[in-house]
N, CA, C and O atoms as a MOPAC input file, in Angstrom:
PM7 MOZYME 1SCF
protein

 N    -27.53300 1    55.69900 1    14.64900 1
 C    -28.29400 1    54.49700 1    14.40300 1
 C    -27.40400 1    53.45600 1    13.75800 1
 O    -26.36300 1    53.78000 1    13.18600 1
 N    -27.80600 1    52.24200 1    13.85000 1
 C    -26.80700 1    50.86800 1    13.84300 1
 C    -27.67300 1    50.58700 1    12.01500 1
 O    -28.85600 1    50.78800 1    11.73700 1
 N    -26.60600 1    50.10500 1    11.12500 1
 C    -27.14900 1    49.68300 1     9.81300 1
 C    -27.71000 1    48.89100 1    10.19200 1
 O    -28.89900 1    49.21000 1    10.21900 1
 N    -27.48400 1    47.61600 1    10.65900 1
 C    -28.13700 1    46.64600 1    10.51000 1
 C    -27.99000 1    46.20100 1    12.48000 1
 O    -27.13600 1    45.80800 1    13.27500 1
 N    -29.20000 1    46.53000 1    12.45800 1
 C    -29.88400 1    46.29300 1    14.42600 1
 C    -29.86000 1    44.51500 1    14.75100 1
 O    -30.03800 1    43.46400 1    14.13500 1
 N    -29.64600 1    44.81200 1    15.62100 1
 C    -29.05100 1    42.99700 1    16.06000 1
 C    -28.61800 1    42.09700 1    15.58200 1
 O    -28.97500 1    40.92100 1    15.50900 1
 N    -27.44400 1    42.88600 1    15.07200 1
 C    -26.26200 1    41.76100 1    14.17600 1
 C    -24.68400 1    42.71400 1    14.88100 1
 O    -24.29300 1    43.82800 1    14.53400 1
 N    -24.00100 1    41.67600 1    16.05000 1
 C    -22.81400 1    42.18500 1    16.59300 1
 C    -21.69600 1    41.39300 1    16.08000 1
 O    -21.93300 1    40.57800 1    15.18800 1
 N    -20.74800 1    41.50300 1    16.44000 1
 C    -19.14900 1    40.85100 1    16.26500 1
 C    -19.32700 1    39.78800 1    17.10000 1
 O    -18.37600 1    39.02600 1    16.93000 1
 N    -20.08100 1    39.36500 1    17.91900 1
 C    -19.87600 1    38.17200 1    19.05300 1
 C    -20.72900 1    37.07800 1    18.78200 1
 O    -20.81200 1    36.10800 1    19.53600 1
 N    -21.52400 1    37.23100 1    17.47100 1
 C    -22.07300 1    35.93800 1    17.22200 1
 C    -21.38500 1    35.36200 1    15.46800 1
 O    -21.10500 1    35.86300 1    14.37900 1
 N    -21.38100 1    34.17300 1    16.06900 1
 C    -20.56500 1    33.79900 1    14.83000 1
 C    -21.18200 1    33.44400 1    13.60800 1
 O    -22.09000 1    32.61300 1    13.59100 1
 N    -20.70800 1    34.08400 1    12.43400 1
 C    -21.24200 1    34.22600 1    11.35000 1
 C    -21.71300 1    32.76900 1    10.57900 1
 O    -21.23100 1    31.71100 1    10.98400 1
 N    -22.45900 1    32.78000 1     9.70700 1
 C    -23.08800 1    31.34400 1     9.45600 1
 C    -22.12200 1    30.56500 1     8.62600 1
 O    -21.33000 1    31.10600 1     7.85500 1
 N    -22.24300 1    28.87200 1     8.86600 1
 C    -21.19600 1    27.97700 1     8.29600 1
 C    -21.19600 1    27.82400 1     6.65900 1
 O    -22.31600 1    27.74400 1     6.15600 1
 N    -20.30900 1    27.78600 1     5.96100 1
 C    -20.94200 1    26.78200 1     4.57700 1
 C    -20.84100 1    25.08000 1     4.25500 1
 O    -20.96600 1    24.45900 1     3.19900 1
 N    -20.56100 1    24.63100 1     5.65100 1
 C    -20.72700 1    23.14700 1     5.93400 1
 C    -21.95500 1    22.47300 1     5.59700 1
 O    -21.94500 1    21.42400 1     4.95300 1
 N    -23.11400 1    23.07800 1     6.04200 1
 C    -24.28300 1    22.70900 1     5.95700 1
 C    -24.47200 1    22.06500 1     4.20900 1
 O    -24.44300 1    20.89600 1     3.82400 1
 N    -24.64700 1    23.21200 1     3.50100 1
 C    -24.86900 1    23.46400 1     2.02800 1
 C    -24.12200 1    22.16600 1     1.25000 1
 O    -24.71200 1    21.39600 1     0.49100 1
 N    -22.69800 1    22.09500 1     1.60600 1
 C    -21.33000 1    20.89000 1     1.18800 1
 C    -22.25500 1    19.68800 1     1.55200 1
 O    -22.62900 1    18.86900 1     0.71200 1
 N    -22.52400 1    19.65500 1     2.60500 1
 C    -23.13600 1    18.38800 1     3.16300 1
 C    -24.64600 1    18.23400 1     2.04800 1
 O    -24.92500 1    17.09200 1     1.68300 1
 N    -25.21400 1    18.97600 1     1.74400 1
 C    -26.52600 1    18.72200 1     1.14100 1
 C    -25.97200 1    18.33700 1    -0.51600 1
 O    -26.44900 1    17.49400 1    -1.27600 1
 N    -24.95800 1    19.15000 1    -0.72300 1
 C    -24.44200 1    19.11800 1    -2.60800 1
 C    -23.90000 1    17.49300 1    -2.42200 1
 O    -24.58500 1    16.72700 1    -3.10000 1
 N    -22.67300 1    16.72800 1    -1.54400 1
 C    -22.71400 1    15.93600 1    -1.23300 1
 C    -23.71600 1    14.14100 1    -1.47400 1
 O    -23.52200 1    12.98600 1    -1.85300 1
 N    -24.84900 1    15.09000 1    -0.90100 1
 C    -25.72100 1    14.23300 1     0.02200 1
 C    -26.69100 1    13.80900 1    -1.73100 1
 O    -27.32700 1    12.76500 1    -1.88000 1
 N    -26.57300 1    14.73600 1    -2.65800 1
 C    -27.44800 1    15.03200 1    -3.54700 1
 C    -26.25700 1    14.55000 1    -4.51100 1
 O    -26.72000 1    13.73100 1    -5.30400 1
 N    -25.03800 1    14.74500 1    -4.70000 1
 C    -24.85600 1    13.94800 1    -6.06500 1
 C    -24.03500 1    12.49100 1    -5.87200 1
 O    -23.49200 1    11.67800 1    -6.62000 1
 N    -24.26300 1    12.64100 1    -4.42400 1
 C    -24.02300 1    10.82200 1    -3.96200 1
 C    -24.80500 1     9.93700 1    -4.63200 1
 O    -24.56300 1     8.92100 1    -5.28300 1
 N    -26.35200 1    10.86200 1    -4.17400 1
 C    -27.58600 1     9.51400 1    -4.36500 1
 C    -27.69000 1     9.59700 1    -6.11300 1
 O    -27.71000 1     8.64000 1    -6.88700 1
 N    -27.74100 1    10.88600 1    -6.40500 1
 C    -28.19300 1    10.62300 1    -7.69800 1
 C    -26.73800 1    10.20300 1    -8.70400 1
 O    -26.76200 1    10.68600 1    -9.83700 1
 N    -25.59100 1     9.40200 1    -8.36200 1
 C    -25.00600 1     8.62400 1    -8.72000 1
 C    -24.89600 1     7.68500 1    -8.84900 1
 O    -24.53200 1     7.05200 1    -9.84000 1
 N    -25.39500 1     7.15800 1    -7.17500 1
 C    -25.35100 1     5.52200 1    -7.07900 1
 C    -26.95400 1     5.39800 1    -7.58200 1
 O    -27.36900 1     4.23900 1    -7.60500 1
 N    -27.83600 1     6.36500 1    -7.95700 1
 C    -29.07800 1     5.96400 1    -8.18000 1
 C    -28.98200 1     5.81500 1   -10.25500 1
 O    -29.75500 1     5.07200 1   -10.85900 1
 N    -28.29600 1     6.36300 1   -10.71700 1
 C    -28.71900 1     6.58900 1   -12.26700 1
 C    -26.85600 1     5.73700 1   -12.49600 1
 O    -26.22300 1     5.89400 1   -13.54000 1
 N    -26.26300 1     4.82700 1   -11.19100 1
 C    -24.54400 1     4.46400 1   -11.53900 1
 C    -23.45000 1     4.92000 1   -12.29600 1
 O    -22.45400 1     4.33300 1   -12.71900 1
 N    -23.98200 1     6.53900 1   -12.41700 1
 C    -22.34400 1     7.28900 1   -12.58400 1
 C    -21.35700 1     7.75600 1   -11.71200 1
 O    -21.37700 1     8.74000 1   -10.97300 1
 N    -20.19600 1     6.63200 1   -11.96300 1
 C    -19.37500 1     6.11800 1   -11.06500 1
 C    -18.46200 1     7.80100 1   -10.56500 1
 O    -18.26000 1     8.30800 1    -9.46200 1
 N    -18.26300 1     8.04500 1   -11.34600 1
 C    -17.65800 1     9.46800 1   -10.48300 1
 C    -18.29500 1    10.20100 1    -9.93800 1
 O    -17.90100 1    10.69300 1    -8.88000 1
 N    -19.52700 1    10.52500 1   -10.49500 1
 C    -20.79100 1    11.40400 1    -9.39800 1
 C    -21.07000 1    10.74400 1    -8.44800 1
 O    -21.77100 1    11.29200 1    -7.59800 1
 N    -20.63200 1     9.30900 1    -8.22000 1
 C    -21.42200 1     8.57900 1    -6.62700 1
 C    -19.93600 1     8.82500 1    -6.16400 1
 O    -20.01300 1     9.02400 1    -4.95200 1
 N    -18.72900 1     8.89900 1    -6.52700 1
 C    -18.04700 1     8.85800 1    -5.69800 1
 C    -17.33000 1    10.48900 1    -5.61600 1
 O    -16.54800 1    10.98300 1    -4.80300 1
 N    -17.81800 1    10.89300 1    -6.52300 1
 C    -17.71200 1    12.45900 1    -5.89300 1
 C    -18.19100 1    13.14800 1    -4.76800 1
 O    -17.69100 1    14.03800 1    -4.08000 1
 N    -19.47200 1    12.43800 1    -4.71400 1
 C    -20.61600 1    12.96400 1    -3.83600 1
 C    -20.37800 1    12.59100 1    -2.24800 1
 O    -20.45400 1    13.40300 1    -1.32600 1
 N    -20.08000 1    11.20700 1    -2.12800 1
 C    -19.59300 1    10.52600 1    -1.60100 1
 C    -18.49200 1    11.24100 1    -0.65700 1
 O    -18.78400 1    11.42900 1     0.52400 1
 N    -17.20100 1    11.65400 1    -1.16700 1
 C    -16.08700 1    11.83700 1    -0.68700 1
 C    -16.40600 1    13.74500 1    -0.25500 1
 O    -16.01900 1    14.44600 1     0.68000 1
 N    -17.41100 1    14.06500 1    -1.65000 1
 C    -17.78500 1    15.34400 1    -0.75900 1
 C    -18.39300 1    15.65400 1     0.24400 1
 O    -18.46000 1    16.78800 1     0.71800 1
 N    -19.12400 1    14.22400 1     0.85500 1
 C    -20.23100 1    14.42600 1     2.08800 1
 C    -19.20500 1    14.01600 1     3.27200 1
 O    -19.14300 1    14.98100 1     4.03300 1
 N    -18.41800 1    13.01300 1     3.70400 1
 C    -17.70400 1    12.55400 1     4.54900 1
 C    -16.72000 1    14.09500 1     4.68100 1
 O    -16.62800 1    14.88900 1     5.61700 1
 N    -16.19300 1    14.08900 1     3.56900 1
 C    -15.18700 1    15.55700 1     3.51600 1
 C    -15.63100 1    16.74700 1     4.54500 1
 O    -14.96200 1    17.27200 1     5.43400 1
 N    -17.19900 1    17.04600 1     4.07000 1
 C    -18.27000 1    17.86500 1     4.82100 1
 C    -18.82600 1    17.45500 1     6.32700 1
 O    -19.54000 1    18.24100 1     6.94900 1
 N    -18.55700 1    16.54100 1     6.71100 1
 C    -18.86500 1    15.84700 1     8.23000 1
 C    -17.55700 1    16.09100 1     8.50900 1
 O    -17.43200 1    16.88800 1     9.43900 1
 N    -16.69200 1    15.75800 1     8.11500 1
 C    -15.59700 1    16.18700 1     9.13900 1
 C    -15.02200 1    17.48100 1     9.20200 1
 O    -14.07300 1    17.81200 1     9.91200 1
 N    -15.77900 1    18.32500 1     8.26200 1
 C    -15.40200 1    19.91900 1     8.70900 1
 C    -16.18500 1    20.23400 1     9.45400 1
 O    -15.73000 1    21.07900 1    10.22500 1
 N    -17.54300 1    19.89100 1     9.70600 1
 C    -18.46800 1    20.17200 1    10.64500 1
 C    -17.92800 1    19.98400 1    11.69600 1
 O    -18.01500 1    20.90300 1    12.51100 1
 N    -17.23000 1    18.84600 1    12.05800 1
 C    -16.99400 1    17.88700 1    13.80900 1
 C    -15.91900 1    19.38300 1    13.98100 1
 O    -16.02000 1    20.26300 1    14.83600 1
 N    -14.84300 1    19.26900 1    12.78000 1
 C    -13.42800 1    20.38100 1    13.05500 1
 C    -14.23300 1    21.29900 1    13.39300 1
 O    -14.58600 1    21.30600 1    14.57200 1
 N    -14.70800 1    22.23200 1    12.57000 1
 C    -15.53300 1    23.64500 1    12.99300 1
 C    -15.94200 1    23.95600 1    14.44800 1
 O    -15.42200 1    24.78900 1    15.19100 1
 N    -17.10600 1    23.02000 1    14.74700 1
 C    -17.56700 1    22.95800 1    15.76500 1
 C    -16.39000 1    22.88300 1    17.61500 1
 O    -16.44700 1    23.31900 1    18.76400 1
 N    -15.74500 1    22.26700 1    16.98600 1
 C    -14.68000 1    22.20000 1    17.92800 1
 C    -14.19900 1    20.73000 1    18.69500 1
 O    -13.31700 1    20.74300 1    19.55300 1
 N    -14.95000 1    19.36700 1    18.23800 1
 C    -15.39500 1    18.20500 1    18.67400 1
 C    -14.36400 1    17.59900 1    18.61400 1
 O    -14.13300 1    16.74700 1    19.47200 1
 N    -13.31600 1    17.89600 1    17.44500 1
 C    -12.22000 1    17.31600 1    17.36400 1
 C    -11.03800 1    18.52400 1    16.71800 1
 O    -11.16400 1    19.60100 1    16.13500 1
 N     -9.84300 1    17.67500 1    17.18300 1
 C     -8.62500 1    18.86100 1    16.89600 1
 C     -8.03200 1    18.71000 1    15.49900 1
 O     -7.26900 1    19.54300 1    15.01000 1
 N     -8.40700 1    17.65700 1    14.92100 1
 C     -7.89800 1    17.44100 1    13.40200 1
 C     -9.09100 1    16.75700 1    13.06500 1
 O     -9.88100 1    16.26800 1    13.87200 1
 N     -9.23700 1    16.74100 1    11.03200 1
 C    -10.20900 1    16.01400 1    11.05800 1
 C     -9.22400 1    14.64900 1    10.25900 1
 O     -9.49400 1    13.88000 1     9.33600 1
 N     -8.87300 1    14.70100 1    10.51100 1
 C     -8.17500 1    13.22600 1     9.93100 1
 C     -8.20900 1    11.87100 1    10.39700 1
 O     -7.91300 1    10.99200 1     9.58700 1
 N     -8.46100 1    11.61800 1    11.34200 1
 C     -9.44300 1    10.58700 1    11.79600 1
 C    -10.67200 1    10.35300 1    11.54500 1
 O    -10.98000 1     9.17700 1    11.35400 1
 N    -11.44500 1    11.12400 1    11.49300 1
 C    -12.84200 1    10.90800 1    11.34900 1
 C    -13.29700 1    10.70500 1     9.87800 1
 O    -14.33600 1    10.30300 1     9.35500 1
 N    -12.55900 1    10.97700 1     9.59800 1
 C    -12.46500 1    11.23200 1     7.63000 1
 C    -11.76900 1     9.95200 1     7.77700 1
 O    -12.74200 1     9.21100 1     7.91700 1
 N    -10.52600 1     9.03500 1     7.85200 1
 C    -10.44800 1     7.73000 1     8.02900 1
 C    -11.34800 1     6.69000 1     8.47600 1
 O    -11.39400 1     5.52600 1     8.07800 1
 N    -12.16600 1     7.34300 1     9.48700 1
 C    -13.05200 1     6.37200 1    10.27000 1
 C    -14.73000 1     5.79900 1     9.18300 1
 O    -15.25400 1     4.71100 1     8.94600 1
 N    -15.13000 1     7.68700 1     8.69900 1
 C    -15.99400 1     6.90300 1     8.04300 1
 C    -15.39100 1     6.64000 1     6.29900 1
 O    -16.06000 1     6.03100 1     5.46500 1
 N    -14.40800 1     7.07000 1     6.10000 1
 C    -13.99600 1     5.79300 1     5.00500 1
 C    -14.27700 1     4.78400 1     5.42800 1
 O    -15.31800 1     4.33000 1     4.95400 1
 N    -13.52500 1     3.86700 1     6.54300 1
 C    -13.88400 1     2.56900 1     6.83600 1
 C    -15.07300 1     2.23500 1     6.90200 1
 O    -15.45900 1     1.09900 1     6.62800 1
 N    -15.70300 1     3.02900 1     7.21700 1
 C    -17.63700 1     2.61300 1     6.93800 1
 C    -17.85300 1     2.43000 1     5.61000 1
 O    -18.17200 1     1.31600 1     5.19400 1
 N    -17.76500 1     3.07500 1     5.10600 1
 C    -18.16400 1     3.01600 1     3.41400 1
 C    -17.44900 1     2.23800 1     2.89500 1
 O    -17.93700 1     1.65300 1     1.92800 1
 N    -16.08300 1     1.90700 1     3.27000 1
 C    -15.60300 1     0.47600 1     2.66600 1
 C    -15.91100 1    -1.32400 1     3.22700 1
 O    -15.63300 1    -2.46300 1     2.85000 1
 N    -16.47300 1    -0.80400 1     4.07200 1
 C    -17.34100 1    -1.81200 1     4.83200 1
 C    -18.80300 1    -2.10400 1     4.37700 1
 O    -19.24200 1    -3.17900 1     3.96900 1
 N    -19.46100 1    -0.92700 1     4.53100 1
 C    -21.01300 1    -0.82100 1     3.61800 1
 C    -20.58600 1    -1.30500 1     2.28800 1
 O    -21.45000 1    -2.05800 1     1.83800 1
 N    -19.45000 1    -1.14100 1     1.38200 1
 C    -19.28700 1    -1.21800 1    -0.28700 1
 C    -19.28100 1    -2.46700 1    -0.15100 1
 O    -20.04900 1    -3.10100 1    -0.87400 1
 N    -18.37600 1    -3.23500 1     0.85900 1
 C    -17.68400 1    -4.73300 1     0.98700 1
 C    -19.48600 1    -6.10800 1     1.03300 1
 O    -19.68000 1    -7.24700 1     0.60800 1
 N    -19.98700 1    -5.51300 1     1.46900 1
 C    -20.57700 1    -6.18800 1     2.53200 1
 C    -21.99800 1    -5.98000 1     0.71400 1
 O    -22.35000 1    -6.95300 1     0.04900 1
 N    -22.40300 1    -4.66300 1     0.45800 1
 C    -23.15200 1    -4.67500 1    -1.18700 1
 C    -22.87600 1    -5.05200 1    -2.04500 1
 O    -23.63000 1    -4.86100 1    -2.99900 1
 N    -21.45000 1    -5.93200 1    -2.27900 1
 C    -20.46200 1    -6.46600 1    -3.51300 1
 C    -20.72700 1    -7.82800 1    -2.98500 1
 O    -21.44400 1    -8.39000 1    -3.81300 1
 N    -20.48100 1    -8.59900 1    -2.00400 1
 C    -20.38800 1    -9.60600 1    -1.45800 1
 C    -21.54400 1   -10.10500 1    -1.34400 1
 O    -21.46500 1   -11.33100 1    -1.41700 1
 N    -22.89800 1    -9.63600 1    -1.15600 1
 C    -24.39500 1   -10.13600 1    -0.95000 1
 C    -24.97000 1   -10.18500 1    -2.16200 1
 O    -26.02600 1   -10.71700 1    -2.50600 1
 N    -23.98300 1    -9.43300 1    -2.92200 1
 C    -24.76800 1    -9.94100 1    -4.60400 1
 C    -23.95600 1   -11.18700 1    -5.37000 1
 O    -24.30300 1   -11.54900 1    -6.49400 1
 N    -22.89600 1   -11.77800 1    -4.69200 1
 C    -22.32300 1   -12.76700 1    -5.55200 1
 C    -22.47600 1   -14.09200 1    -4.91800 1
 O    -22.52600 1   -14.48800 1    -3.75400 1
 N    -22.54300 1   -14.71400 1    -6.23800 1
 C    -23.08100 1   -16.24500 1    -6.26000 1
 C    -22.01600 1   -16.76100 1    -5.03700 1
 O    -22.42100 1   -16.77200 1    -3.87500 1
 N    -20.55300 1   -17.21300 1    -5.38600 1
 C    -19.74000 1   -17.56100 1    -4.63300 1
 C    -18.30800 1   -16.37700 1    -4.28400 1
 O    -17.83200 1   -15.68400 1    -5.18400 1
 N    -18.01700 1   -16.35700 1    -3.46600 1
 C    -16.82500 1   -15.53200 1    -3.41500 1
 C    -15.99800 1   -16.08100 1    -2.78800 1
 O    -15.66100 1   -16.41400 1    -1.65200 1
 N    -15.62000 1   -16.10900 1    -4.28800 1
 C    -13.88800 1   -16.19400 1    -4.63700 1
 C    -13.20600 1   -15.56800 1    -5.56200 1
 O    -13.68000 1   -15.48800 1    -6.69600 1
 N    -12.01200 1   -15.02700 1    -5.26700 1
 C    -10.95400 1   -14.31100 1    -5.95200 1
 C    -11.40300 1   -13.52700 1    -7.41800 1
 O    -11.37800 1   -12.33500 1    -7.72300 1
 N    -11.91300 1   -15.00400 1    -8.34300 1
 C    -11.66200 1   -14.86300 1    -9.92600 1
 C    -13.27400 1   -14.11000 1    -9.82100 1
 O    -13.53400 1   -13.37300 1   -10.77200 1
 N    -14.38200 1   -14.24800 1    -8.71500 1
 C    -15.85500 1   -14.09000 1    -9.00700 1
 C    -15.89200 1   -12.60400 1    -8.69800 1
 O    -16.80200 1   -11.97400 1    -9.23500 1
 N    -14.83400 1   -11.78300 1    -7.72100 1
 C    -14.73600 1   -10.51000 1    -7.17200 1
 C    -13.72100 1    -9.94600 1    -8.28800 1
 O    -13.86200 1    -8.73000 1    -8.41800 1
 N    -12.92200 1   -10.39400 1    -8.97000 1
 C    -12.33700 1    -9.68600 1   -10.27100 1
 C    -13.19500 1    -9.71300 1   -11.43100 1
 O    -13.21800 1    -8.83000 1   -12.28900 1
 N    -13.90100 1   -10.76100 1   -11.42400 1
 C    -14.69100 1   -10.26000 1   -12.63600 1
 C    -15.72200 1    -8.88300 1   -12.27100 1
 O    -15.59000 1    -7.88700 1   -12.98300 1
 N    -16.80300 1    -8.86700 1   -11.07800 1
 C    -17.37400 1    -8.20900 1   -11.01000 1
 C    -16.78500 1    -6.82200 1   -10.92100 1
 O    -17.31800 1    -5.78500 1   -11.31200 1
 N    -15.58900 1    -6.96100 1   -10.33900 1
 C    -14.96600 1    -5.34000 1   -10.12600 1
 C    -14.45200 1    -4.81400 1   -11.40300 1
 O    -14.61300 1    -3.67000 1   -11.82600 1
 N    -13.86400 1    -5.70900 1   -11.92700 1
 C    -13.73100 1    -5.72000 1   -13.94900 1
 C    -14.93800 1    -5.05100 1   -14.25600 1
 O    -14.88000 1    -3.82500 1   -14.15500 1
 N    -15.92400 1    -5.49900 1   -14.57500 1
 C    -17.09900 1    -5.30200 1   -14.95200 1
 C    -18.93000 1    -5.03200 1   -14.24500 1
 O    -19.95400 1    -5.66900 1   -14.49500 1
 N    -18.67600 1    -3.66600 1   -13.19500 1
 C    -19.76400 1    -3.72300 1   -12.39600 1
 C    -20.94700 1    -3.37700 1   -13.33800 1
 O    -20.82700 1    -2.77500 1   -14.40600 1
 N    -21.91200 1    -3.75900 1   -12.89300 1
 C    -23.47400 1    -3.40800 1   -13.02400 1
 C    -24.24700 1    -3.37200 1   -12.17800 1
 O    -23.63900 1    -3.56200 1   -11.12400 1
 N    -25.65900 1    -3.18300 1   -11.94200 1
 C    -26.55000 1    -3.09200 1   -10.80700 1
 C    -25.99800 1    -2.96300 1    -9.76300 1
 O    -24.83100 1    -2.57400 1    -9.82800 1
 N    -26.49000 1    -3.18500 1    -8.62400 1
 C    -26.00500 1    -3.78600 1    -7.24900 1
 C    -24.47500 1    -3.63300 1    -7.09300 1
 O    -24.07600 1    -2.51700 1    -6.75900 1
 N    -23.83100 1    -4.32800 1    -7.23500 1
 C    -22.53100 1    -4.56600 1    -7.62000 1
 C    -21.81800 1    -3.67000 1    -8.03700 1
 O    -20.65300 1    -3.56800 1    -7.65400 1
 N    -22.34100 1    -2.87200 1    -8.86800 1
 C    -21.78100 1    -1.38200 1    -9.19500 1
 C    -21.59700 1    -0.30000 1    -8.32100 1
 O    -20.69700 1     0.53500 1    -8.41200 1
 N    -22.85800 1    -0.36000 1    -7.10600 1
 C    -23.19500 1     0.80200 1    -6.32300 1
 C    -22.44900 1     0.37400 1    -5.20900 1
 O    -21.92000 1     1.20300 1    -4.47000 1
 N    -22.31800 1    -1.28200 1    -4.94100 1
 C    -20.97600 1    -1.40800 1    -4.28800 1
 C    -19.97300 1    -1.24400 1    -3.96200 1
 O    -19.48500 1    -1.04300 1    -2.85100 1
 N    -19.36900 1    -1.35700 1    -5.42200 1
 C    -17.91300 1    -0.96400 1    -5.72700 1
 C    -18.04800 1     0.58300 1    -5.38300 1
 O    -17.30200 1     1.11900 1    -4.56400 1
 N    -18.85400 1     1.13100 1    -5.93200 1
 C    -18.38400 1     2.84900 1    -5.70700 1
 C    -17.94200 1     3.45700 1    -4.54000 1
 O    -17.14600 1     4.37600 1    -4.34400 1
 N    -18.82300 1     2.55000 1    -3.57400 1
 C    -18.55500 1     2.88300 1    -2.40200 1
 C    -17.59300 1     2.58900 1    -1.86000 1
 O    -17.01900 1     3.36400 1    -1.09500 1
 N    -17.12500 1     1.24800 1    -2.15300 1
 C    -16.13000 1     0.34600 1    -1.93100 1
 C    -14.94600 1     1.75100 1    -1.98900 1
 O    -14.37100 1     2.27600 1    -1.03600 1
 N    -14.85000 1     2.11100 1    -3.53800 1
 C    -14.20900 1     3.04000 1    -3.90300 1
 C    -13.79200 1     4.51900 1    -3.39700 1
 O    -12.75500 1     5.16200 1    -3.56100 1
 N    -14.87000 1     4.78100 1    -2.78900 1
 C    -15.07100 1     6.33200 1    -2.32100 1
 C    -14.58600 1     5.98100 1    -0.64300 1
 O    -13.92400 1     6.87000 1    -0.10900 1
 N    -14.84900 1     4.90400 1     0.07600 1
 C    -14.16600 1     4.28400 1     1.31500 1
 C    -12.51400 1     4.30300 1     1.11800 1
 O    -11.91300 1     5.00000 1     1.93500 1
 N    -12.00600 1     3.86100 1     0.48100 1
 C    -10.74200 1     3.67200 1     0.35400 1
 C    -10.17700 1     4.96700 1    -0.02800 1
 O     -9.07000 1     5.30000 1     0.39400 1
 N    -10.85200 1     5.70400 1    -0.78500 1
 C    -10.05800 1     6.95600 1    -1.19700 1
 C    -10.52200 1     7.87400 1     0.04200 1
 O    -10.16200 1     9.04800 1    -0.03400 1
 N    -10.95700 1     7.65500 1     0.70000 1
 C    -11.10700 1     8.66200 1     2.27800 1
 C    -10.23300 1     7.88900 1     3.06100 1
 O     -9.52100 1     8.61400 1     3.75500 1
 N    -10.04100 1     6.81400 1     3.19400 1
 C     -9.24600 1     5.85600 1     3.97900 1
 C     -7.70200 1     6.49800 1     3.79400 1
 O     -6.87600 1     6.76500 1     4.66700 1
 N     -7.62800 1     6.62900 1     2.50400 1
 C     -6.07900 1     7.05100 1     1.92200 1
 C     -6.02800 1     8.67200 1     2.10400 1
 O     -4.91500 1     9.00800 1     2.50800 1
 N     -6.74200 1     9.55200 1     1.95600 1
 C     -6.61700 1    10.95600 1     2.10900 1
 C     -6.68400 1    10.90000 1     3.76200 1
 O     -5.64500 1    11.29000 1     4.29400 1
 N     -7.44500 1    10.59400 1     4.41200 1
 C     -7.21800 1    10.70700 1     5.85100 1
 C     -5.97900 1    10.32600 1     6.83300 1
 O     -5.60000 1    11.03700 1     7.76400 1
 N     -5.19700 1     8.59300 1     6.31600 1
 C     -4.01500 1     8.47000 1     6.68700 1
 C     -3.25600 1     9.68000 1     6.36200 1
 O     -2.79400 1    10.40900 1     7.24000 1
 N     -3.12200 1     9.89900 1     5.09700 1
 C     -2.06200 1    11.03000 1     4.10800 1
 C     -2.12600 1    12.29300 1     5.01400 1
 O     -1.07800 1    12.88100 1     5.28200 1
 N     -3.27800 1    12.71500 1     5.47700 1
 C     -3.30800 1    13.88700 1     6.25400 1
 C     -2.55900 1    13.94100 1     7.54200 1
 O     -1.88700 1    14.82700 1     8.06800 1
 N     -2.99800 1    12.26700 1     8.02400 1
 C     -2.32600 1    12.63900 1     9.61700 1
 C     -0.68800 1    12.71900 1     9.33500 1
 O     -0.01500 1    13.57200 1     9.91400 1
 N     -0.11700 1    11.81100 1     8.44500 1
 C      0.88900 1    11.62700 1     8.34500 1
 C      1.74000 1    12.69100 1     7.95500 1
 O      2.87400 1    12.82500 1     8.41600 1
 N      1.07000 1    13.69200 1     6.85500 1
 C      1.80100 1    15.08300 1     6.40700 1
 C      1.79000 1    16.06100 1     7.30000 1
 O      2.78200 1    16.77300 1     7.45100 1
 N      0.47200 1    16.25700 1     8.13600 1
 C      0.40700 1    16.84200 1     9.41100 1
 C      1.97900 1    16.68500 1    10.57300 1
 O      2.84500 1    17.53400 1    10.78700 1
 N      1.85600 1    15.34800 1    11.09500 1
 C      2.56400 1    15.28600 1    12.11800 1
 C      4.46800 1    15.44000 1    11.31300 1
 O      5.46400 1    15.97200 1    11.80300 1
 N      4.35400 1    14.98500 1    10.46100 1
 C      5.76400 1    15.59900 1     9.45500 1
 C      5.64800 1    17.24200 1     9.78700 1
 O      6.27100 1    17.63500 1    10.77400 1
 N      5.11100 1    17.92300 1     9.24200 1
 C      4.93700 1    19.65000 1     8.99900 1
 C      5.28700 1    19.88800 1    10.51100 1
 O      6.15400 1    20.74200 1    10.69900 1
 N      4.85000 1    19.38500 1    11.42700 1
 C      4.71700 1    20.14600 1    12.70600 1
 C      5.87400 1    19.65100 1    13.67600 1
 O      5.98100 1    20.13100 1    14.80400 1

């Protein structure tokens, strides 16, 4: 008799992508929701991190270092675009002060702003150490 009945070697055992994506998904919001700037951008860089192990896993793509660049650029686009709709005029000295000193709106901006660019920069860094190594 089999220990455990309809469980073989040919089905593949379950992901822990899913779970990353939910821890992610959960101390994103409740960062940019209560603006603690490292929990939104922890959360943040842990959910994009978690989408592109999913795409890798799955087999959709052969590296994830693009896609992890790509939606950085989203989130530094979404950050750009929540920093910019809250200021009076933009210019130079009006986007240093606020990035000096975020609050509200403007805060949850920047984070993102923040958490975009630092996927932007780990994703170049990857392809680039990649195609070096190999």
């Amino acid at each position: 008799m089999d220990d455990q009945p309809g469980l073989s070697d040919q089905y593949r055992m379950s992901s822990p992508w899913p779970l990353i994506v939910v821890l992610g998904l959960l101390f994103s919001e409740l960062g940019l929701l209560f603006n603690v700037f490292p929990v939104a951008v922890g959360g943040l860089l842990l959910f994009v991190g978690a989408i592109a192990g999913i795409v890798l896993e799955s087999g959709y793509a052969d590296r994830p270092w693009n896609l992890l660049a790509g939606l950085g650029v989203a989130l530094c686009v979404l950050g750009a675009l929540v920093t910019v709709t809250q200021l009076d005029s933009v210019t130079l000295d009006a986007i240093t002060t606020v990035v000096g000193q975020p609050n509200g709106i403007v805060g949850r901006g920047v984070e993102l702003l923040i958490a975009g660019i630092v996927s932007v920069v780990i994703g170049a860094g990857g392809r680039v150490a990649e195609s070096e190594s190999i």
